[in-house]
N, C-alpha and C positions, 0 to 999 in steps of 0.2 A: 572544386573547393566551394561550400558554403557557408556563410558567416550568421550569427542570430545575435541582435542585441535584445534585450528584456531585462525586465521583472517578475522576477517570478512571483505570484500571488499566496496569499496566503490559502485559499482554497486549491490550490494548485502544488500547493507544499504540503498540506493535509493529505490533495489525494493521493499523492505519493506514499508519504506514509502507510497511508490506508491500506494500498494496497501491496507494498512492502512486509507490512507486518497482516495480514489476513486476509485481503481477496484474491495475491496470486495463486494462479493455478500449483504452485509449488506447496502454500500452503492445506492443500486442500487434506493431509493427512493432518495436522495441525487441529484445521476444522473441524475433523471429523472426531477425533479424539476430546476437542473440547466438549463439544456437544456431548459426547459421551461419558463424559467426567461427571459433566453436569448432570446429566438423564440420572445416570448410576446415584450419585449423592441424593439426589433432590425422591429416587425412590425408596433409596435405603431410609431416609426421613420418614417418610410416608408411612411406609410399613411398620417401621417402628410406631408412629402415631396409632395407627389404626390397631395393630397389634395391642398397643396399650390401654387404648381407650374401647372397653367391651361393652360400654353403656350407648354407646353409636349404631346404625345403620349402617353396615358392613360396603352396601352396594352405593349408600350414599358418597362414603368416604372414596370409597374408590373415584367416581365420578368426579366429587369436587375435587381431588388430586390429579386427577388428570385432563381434567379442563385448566386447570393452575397451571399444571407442567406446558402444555401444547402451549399457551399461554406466554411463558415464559421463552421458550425455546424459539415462538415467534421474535421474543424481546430482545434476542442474544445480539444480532447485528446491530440494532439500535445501541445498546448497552457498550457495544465494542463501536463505534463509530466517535458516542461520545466519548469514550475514553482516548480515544487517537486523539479526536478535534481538543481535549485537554492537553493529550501531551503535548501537541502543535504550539499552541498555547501559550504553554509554559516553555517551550523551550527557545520561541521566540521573544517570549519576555527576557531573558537574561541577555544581560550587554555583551557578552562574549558572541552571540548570534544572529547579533544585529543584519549583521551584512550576508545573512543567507535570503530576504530579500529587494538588497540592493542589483544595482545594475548591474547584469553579467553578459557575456559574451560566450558563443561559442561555436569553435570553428573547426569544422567536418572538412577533412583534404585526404586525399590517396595517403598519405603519409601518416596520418596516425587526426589526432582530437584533442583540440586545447580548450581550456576551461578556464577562465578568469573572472573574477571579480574584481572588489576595489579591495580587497586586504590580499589576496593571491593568484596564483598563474600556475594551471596544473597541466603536464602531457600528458597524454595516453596512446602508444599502440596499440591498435585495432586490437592487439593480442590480447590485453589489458582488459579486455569489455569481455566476462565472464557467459552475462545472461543481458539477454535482449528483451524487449516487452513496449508491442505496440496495445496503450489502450485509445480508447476515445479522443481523449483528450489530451496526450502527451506521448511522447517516446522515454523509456526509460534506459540509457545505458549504465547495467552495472560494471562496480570497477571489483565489487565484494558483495558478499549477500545482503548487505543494505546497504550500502552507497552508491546513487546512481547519477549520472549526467542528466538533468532531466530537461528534455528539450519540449516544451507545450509546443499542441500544433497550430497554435494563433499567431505564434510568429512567421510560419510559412504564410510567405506574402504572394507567393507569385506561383504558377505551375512548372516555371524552372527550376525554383528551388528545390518544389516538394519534387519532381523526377530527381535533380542530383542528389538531394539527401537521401529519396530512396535508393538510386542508384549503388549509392557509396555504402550506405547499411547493408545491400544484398550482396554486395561484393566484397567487404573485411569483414562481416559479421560470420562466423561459424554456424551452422546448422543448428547445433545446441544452444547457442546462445539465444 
């Protein structure tokens, strides 16, 4: 059994998000289509301009549309980064959220994973944890495809810990997960 008390941060709640909604590797069809939504719109524009405008430099237009485009397509992670760090944001502004980050608690045992704060007290069997995701900075257990246990790894304090929680992660977690 391992026990973690914390706060979770707000950069630490973002990256969650973050990566929830757009850098897992799950999303990566997601990505791909966005970008292509975008590619596709941003040259139907184009060609329409160029198409309508016959008093232009054919080779010019092309070039500045497509310095524009690459341009942009650089911008897209920025663009969506800020968009997450708003919804963070806002959803930590309203009172009903308060307490996602307040002190919580959570306790890794052969038997399953509790989850508490100051307004609640959640179980989970290992069965319960879908999808698994070590990044840099946190362990994600999901319980759905966006709700996760998120356990930051600046709370492992000790090389006990970090071998029992890996311990106990390699042994209830599934392959898939």
């Amino acid at each position: 059994m391992v026990a973690f008390k914390f706060r979770l941060t707000e950069e630490e709640y973002y990256q969650y998000n973050y990566y929830t909604a757009w850098a897992s590797p799950g999303k990566k069809t997601f990505r791909a289509w966005y970008f292509l939504r975008v590619l596709l719109l941003y040259a139907a524009v184009a060609l329409l301009y160029i198409i309508a405008s016959r008093n232009h430099n054919f080779w010019v237009d092309i070039s500045v549309f497509l310095i524009t485009g690459f341009v942009y397509l650089f911008l897209v992670p920025v663009f969506v980064k800020r968009s997450v760090r708003k919804r963070v944001k806002d959803i930590l502004s309203k009172k009903e959220n308060q307490h996602v980050l307040d002190e919580s608690e959570i306790v890794l045992s052969s038997t399953g994973i509790i989850d508490k704060d100051t307004l609640s007290e959640s179980r989970y069997a290992w069965d319960a944890i879908v999808l698994f995701a070590d990044t840099p900075e946190s362990y994600y257990l999901y319980t759905n495809s966006y709700h996760a246990i998120v356990i930051p790894k600046r709370v492992i304090k000790t090389e006990e810990e970090q071998k029992e929680t890996e311990r106990l992660l390699n042994k209830h977690l599934p392959l898939q997960a």
